[in-house]
N, C-alpha and C positions, 0 to 999 in steps of 0.2 A: 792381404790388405795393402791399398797404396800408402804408401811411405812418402814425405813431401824432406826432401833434402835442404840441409843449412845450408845459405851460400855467403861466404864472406870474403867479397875482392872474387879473387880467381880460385880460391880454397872454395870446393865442395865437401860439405863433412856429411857423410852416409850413403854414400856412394865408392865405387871403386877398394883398392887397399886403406887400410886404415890408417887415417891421419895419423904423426909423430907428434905430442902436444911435451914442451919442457919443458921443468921447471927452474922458474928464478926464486933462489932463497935468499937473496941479501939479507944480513942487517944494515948496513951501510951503503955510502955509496962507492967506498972503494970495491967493498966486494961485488958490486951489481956490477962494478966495468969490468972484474976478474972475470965473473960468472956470464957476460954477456959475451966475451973473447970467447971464450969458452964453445958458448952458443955458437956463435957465425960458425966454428969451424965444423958443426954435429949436422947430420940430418935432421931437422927440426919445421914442420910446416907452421908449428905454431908455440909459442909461449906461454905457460902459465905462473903469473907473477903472484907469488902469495905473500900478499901486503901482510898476510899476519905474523912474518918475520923481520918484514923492516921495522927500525928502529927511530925513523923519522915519518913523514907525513909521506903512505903509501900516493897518494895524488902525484906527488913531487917527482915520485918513484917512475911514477907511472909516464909523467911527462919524459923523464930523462929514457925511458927503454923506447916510448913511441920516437924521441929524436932520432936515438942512435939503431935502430932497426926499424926503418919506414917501412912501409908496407910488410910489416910482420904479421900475423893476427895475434891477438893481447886477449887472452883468456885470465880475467881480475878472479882473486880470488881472498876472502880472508876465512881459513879455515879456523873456525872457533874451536877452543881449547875441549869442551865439550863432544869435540869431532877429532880428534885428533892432531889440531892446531897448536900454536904457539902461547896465543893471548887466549883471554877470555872479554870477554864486551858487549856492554848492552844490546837490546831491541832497538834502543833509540841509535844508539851509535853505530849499530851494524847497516842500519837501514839509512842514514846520513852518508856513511860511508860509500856503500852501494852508488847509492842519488849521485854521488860524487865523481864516482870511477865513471858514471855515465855521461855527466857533462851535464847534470839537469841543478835547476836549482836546488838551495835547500832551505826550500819555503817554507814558513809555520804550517805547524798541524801534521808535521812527522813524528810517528807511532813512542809511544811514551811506555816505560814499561808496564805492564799491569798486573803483577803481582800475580798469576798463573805462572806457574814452573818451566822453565825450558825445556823441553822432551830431551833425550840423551838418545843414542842410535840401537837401541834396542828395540823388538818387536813389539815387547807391550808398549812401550811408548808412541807406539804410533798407532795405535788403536786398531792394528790389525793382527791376528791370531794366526798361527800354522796349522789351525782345524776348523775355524770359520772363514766365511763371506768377507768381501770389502766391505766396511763401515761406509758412513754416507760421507764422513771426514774419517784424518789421518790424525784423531782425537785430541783436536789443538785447538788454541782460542778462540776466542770472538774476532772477528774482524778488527783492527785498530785504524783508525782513518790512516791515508796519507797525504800528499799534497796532489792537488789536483794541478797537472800537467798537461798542455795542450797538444792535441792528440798527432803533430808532427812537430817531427825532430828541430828544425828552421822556427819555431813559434817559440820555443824557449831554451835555444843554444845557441849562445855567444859563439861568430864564425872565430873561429881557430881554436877552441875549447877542445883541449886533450878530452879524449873518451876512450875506454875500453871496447871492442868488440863484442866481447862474453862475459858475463859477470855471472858467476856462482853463485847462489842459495842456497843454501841447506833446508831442505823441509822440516828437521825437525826444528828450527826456528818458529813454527805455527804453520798451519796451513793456511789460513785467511790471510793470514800476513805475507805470507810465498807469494799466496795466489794476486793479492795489491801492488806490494813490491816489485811482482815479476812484470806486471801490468804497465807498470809506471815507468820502469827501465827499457821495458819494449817501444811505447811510445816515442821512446829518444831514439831509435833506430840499434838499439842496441840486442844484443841476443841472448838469454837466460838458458841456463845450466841447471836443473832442482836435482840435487846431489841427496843421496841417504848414504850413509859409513855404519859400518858396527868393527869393530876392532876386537872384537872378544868372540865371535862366530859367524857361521852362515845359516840363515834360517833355510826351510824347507822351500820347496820347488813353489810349492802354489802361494807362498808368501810372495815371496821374489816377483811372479809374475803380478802379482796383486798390486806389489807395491809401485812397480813402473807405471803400472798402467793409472794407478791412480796418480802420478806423477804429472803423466799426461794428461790427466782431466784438468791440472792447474794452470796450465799452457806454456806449461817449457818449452822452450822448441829444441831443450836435447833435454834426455832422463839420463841419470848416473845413479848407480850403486856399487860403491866398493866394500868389499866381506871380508873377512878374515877364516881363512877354512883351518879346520882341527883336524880332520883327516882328507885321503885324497877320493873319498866319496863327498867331500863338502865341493872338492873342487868342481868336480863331476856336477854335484847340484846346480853349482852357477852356470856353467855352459849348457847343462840342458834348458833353464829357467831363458835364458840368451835364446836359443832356439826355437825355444817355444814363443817367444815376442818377436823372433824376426818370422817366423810362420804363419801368427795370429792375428797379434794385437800391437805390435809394433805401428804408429803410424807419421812416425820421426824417429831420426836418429835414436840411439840412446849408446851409452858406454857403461861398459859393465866388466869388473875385474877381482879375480881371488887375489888377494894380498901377500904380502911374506913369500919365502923363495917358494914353499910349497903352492903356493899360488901361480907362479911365474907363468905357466903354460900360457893363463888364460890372456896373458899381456901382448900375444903372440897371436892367436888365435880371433883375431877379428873377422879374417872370411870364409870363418866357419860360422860366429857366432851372430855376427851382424852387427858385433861393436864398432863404432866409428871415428873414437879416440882410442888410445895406447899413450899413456907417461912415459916415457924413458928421462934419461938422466944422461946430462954430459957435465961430470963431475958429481952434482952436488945432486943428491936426491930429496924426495918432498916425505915419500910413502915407502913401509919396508916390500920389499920386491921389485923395486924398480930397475931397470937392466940399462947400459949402456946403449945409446942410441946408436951407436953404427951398430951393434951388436942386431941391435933391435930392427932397424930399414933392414940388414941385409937377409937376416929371417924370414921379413913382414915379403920381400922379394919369392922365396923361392917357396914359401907355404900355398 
């Protein structure tokens, strides 16, 4: 299948060796200029700053890393407590937030909560089985309006307005919600990330493929699943599910990783698998299994 690559600046993601993406965990701002020294010195193509650790207004955050690393690319991300995040926070607030990292307004008529449950990163929660079909949804709410934003970035973005590149969603936030949300951030030139986590397992092979692919029908322009493997046949599960999407069904990017050190392989293994990010860590890590980045470039080299 053709595969249509991210391009952001001079960074191609899905293409070539696989991106070095790092993480920024401030809570403050002294630690964000400790942890950004830190940064210049690592092989790093790109940054992901998880606002769900700062302890001030992640926007603020976000201005201070686009200052001092210009031409970075800035991967926003608030991973909710429900994913294995810091904080916990609303529909309404996730989705203000998001609006925010991208530079768009934050017009009336952003998504309210609505009393349907937030899915958690388990299989039955997303309305797909490890012995059935794809569902026609990822078994998530009704649509929640959001702001209607004009359909170039120049129509409703003040020039010099700090924006992120990438901004992360979690699918199991709702699907219709993803699917608005991710719409609306795109419109500002900005590029979506629709990430699934389970921290307690790795489902089976034809889950995994199922679940990317239905990723992709919501219009990420990159799919992520990161698992948690219990043995080293879980590991095994995820890089063949990997292989079978860069074979099939793949038709962007996606990033895909076993977690915890028994995971580690798969962090390494993007061209084999057709993963197009890799986390590592200079110093401070986000996720358990993350490796030191030089560690990590001079593997990603000789693999």
């Amino acid at each position: 299948m053709q595969k249509k690559n991210v391009h952001i600046g001079s960074l191609t993601l899905g293409d070539g060796i696989p991106k070095i993406c790092v993480p920024l965990t401030a809570r403050n701002f002294a630690q964000m200029e400790s942890q950004l020294d830190s940064i210049r010195m690592a092989p790093c193509d790109m940054i992901e700053l998880r606002a769900d650790y700062y302890e001030g207004d992640p926007i603020e955050e976000l201005a201070a890393v686009r200052e001092r690393m210009p031409g970075k690319p800035i991967l926003f991300t608030f991973r909710t407590k429900e994913e294995g995040g810091e904080c916990a926070i609303s529909r309404k607030e996730y989705a203000l937030l998001n609006l925010r990292a991208a530079g768009l307004p934050e017009a009336t008529g952003t998504p309210e909560a609505t009393g349907t449950p937030e899915t958690t990163g388990t299989p039955e929660a997303t309305g797909l089985t490890e012995t059935t079909g794809a569902p026609e949804t990822i078994g998530l709410p009704e649509t929640i309006g959001l702001p209607e934003i004009a359909a170039t970035p120049e129509a409703h973005r003040e020039a010099g307005t700090v924006h992120a590149d990438l901004i992360d969603l979690e699918v199991n936030r709702g699907e219709e919600f993803v699917r608005d949300l991710g719409a609306r951030l795109q419109s500002g030139g900005v590029k979506t990330v629709v990430s699934y986590h389970d921290f307690e397992r790795t489902p089976d092979e034809e889950f995994l493929v199922q679940l990317l692919c239905r990723i992709q029908s919501l219009g990420a322009d990159i799919t992520k699943a990161a698992l948690m493997p219990r043995t080293e046949r879980d590991v095994l599960t995820l890089l063949s599910a990997a292989v079978t999407m860069k074979e099939q069904f793949a038709d962007r990017p996606y990033i895909v990783m076993s977690m915890g050190r028994l995971g580690s392989i798969s962090r390494l293994a993007g061209r084999l698998t057709g993963s197009a990010v890799t986390f590592a860590a200079a110093g401070a890590i986000s996720a358990p299994g993350q490796m030191d980045a030089d560690f990590v470039a001079h593997a990603l080299e000789l693999l």
